[in-house]
N, C-alpha and C positions, 0 to 999 in steps of 0.2 A: 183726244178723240182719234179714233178711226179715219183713213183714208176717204171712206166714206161719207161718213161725218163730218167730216172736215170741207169736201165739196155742200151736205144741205145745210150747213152751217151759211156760207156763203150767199148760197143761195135765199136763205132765210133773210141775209144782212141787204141782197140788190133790193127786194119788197120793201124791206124797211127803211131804208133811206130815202126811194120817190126819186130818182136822179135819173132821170131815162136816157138825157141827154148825153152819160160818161160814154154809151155804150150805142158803138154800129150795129151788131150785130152778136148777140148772147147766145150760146148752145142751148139745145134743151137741155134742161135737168136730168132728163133719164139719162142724157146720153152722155152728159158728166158723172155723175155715177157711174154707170157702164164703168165706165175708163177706169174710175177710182178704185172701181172693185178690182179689175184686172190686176192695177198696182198694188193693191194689198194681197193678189194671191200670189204675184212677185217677190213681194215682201218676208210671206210666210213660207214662202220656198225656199228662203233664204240668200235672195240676192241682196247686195249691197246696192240699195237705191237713195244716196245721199239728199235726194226734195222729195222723198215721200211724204202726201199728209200736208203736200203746202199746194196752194192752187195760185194759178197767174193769169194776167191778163196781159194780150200784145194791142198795141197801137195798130190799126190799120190800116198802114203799109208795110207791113210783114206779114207771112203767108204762111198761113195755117191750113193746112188741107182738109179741104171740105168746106171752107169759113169764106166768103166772099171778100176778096180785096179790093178797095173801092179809095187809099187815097183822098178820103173825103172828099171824091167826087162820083156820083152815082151812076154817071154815065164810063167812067173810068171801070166798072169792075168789072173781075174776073173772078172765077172761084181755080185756086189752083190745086192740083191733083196732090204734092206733098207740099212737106212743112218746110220754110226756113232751116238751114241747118242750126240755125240757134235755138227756135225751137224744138228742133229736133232731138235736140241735142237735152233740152231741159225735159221733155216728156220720156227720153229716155232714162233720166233720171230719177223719175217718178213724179214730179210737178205733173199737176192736168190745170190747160187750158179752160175759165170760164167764156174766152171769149172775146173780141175784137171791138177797141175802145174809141172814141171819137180823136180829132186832130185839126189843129187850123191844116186847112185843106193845101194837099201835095206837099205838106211837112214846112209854109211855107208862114211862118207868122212864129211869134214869143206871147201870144196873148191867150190862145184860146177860143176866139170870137172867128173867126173866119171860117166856118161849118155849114154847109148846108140843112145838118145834123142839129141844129144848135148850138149856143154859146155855152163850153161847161164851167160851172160854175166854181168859185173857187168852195174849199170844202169847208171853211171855217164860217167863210161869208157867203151867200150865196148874190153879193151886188157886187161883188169884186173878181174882178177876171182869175181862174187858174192858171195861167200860166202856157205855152204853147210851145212846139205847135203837140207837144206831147201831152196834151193837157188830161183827156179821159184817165190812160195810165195812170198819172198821179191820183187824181184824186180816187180812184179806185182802190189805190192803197192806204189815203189818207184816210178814207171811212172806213177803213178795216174791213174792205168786200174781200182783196186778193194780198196774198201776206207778199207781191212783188209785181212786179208790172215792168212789160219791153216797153222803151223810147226809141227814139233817133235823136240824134243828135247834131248838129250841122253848122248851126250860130248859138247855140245853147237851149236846147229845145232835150234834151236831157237835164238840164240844174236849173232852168229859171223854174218850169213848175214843181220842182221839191223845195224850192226855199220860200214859194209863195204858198205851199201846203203841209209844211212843215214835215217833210220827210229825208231821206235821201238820196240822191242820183248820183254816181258812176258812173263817168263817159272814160272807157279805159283808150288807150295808145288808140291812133285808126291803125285797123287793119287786127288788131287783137281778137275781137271776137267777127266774125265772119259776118259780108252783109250779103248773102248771095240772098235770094226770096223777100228781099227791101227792097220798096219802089225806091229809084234813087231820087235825092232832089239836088243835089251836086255833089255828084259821084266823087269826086277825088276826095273831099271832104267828112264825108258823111260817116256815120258809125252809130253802133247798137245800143243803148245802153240799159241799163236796169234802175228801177226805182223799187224802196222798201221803207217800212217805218226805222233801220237802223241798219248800222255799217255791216251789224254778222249777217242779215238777211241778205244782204246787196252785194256781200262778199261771194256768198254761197252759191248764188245764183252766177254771178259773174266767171267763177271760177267751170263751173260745168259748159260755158257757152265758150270760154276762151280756146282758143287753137287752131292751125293753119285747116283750111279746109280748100276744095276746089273752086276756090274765089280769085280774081286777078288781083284782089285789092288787099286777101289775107296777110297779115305778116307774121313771123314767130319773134319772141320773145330773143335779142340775141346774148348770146353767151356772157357776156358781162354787168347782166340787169341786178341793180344794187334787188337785194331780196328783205332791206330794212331801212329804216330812218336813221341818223346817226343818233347817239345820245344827246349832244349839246346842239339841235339842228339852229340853223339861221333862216330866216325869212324874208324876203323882199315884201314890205306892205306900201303902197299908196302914198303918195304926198297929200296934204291938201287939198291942193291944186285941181289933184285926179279927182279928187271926193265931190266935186265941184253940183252931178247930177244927182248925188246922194239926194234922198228926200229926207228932211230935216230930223220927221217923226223919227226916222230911223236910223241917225248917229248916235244915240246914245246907246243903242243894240250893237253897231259895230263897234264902237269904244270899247262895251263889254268884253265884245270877243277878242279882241286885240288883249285886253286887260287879261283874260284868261287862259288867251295863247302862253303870254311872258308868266303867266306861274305856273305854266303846265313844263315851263323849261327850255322856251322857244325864244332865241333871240332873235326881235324883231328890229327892221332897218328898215326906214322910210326911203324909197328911191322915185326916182320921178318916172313913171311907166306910161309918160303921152306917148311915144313911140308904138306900145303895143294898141295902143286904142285907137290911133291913127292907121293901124295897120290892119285895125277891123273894119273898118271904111271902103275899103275893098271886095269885100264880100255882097254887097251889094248895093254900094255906090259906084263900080269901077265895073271891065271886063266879065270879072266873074262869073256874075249875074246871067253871062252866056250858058253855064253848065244849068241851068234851071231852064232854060229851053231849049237846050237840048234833051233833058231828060224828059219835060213833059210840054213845052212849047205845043208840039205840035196838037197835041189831044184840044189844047184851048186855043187853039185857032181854027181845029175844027165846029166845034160847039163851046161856043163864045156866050153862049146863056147858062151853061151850066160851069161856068169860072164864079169862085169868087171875085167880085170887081175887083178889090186891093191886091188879088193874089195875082191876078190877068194885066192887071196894071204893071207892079213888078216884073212880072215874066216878062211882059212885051219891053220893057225898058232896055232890052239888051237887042232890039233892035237898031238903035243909034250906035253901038260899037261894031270895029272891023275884026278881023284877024289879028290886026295888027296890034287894035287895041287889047287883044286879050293875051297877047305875047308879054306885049310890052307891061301890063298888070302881075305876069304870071314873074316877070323880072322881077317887078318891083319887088313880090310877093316875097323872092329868093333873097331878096337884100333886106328886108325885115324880118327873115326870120336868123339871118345873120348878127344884126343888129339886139333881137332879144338876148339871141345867147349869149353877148359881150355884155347886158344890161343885166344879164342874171346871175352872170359868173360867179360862183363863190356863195350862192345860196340855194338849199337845198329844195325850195318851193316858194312860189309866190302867194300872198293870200289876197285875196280881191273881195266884195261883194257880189253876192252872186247877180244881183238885179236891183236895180238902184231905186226901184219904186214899185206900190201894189196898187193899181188903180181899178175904177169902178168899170163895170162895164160899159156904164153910162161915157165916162171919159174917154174909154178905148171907141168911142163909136161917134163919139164928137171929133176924135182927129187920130183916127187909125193909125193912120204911116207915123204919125210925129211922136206917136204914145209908143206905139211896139220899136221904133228905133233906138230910143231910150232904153227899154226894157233890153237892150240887147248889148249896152255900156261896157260892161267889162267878161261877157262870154266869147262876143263874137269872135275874136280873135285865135282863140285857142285851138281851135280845128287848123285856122290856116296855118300857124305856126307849129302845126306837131306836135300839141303838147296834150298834156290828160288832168284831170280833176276831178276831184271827188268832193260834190255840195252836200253841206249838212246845215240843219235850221240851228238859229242863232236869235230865238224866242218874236217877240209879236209887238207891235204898238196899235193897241187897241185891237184889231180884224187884222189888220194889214202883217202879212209873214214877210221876213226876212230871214237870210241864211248866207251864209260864206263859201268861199271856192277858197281850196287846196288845189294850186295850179302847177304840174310838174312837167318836166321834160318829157319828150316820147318815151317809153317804157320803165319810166321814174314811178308808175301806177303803186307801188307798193311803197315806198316813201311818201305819198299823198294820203295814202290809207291810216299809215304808222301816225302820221301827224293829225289826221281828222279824230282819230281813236285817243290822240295825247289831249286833245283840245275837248272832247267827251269827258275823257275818264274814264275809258270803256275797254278791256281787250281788243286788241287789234288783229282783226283776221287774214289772214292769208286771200291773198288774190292768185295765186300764182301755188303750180304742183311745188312741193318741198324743194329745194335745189339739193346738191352736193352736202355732205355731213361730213362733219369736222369735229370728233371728240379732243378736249382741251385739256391738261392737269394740272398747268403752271402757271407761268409768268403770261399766259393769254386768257387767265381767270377773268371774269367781269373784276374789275377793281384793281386790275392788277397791272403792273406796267406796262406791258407789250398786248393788252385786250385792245388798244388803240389800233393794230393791226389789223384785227377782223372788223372793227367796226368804219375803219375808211374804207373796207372793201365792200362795204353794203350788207356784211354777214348779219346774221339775224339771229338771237339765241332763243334755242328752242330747249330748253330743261335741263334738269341735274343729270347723270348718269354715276354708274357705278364701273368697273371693268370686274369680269371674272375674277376668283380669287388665286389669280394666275401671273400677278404681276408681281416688280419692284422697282421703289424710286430711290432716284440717290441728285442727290445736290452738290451740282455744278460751281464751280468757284468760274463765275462769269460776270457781267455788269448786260443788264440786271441777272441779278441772282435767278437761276433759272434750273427744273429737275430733270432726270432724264429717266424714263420707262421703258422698261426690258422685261418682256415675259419670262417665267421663272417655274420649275419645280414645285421651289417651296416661297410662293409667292402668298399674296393678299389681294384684297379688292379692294380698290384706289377710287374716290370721287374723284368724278370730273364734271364738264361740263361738253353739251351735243349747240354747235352752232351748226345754219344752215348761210353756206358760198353758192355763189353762180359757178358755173364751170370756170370760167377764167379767172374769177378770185380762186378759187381752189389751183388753181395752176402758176399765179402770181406767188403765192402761199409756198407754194413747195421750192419754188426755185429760189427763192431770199431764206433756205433753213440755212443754217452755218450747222457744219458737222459736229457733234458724231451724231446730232438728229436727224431724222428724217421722220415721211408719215409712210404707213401701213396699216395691217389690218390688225384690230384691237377686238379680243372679246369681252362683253358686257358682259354684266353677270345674268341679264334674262337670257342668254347664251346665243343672241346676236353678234354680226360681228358689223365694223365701224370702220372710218379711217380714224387716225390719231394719230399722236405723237410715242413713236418707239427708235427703241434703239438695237443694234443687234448686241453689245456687247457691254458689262456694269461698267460706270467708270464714278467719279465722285465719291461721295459720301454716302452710307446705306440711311436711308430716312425711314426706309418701309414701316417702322412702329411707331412711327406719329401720327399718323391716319392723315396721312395726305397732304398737301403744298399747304395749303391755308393753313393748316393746324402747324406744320415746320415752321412758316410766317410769323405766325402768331408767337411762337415760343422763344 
């Protein structure tokens, strides 16, 4: 369908579901059309508009211009003049906005239930809480209204409602994708994230919003960001011990997934990770709890009727901390995230449960605080520690969803991808612009002895290639046996292979060649040119009539 289409599609899907509750605040219809048309005359003009033809919903506390920011608090709104640069960013790409989704109110809750808006419900059940405080989002994509939906994210308010509605959320590195036009709810912490029914949706989306923009909190991607998984990766998983809040129904679902990590090629190691989940306690048991009144303290002391009580409750609790106390937290904070990284060493990601339990609404409203603190078991942590993950559902016990977190280092986001995609069965999309290209013809073949080199660097293979029919190899008498390529006259076109390096792998790469190789520029035969491996002058043995290293291998 049509750009068009595609919007009264949607629009067809909000009637038909009865769900009033997902949604603050819905555009009109015409005025979603409008837009869509505009991007289809975009389209037909011939620009490259990568979210053409897909429509989104934001949570609201991000700012859509013209669309009332309100916080899920009524007294809270504003309408701001533009967009979010991430939404900006995505309607520049063709996605149109249906419009502005419910939230436990000031982004401050894992369940859902905290709305003046209503409680939204989850999508499978509708007695069972969605999940919070990004809860409309989800299920907005869980009923197939918006093929992708904004979060925030802060204790896990991007991944607990895609494992409780069976989709997926991306909370990349903070500071990755811009939060400038988000209300904040603890600014150092906080970050955007997307949810979709599957990884390529959640990629796509992620990838248009990432990059430094005029934000104090933006970061960029630095120069040595692995750009792949390794082949043989390791996994830190869970003791026992940790499993301890698991709800019963749902260990034989983790089991699964554990079962189907170690055949997808993932060796998994049980470590003891009370340390990280002790150090989610902090966030708001300790000082912390200070940056949520600062960011909106004041509005709910002015009108004290329009607070959620549990939301007004939490907030005011950072009443009893000093200065002093939030130094001294902000220490601790620094020695726990020391401490992970000595706990992680040596493993490419950690996998957790995303949310240790799916409870009724009825239950979330029998004991608020005690239900959503649960719910926040093995998320909370990850903001404060710097780290990223990417949640994917991991099937159902009865109503009740469950799903796993891929937990990686700060800008490890494409290693958490690789492995969520290994644990699918699914091609694994890129998060991140192509890096540095690196044409291969030897002994750095997938399979070959020295491929172990690009792959400790994070290199990432991206496809077969050919070289012009401008070259020739000859075989080195080395350990390992290794060819050397020198464009030629009366040369041939030589397979190879195209990996993608970070800048600093590519610069790690050149300085360890031993001579007479080095890299330069190589032509392809679609008459591109590359870096690879050349030489300026033959030396060895001429191989050029074997069709190439594998085929000399093999003989």
């Amino acid at each position: 369908m049509n750009t068009v289409e595609r919007v009264e599609a949607a629009y067809a899907r909000i009637a038909g579901a009865d769900r009033p509750e997902v949604w603050i605040s819905l555009r009109e219809e015409a005025d979603a059309r409008a837009e869509a048309a505009r991007v289809q005359t975009r389209l037909d003009a011939g620009e490259d508009l990568p979210l053409a033809g897909l429509v989104f919903a934001a949570k609201d506390n991000i700012d859509v211009a013209g669309l009332p920011t309100t916080a899920g608090c009524p007294s809270y709104a504003y309408t701001p003049d533009r967009d979010a640069t991430a939404v900006a960013r995505l309607r520049a790409a063709g996605a149109v906005c249906l419009g502005k989704t419910n939230l436990d109110q000031f982004a401050t809750g894992l369940v859902g239930t905290r709305s003046p808006y209503g409680a939204v419900r989850a999508a499978a059940d509708p007695a069972r809480v969605s999940g919070g405080s990004s809860s409309g989002s989800a299920v907005a994509v869980a009923l197939g209204i918006a093929d992708f939906a904004l979060g925030t994210d802060t204790a896990g308010s991007g991944r607990v409602p895609a494992a409780l509605n069976g989709i997926v959320g991306i909370k990349a590195s903070l500071g990755l994708v811009p939060v400038d036009g988000v209300v904040p709810a603890c600014p150092s912490y906080d970050c955007l994230t997307v949810f979709a029914p599957d990884l390529a949706g959640a990629a796509a989306a992620m990838r248009v919003m990432t990059g430094p923009a005029d934000d104090p909190a933006s970061r960029d991607r630095p120069a040595d960001v692995p750009l792949a998984a390794p082949p043989a990766a390791r996994a830190a998983v869970p003791t026992g011990a940790n499993l301890a809040r698991l709800d019963p129904e749902l260990r034989p679902l983790w089991d699964a997934a554990l079962a189907r990590f170690a055949a997808a090629g993932t060796e998994l190691v049980p470590v003891d990770v009370q340390p990280l989940l002790d150090a989610a306690l902090l966030l708001y048991e300790g000082a912390l709890v200070a940056e949520r009144y600062a960011a909106f303290g004041a509005h709910i002391d002015a009108r004290p009727g329009d607070a959620d009580p549990i939301v007004a409750e939490i907030v005011r609790g950072a009443d009893k901390f000093t200065a002093a106390d939030l130094v001294a937290d902000q220490q601790r904070l620094r020695a726990a995230r020391r401490r992970a990284a000595d706990l992680l060493d040596g493993f490419d990601a950690l996998l957790l449960p995303t949310a240790p339990l799916h409870p009724t609404i009825a239950e979330v409203r029998a004991d608020p605080i005690a239900v959503n603190a649960a719910m926040g078991t093995y998320t909370n942590f990850v903001n404060l520690l710097d780290m990223a993950a990417v949640a994917v559902p991991a099937g159902t016990a009865g109503t009740k969803g469950f799903g796993l977190s891929v937990i990686v280092p700060a800008f490890h986001d494409q290693v958490a991808l690789d492995l969520a995609a290994r644990y699918q069965d699914v091609p694994a999309p890129l998060l991140a612009p192509a890096g540095a290209e690196l044409v291969v013809f030897g002994a750095h073949l997938t399979g070959m002895p020295l491929n172990h080199q690009l792959t400790d660097l994070g290199a990432r293979f991206d496809g077969e290639v050919a070289t012009a029919p401008a070259y020739r190899m000859y075989a080195l008498d080395t350990t390992p046996p290794k060819p050397l390529v020198v464009r030629a006259e009366d040369g041939a076109s030589l397979p190879g292979e195209r990996w993608l390096l970070s800048p600093a792998a590519l610069g790690a790469f050149l300085t360890a060649l031993p001579a007479p190789m080095t890299l330069g520029s190589v032509e392809l035969a679609d008459g591109t040119w590359t870096t690879g491996f050349v030489a300026n002058a033959p030396s060895g043995i001429d191989i050029t009539g074997e069709g190439g290293w594998r085929s000399h291998r093999a003989a």
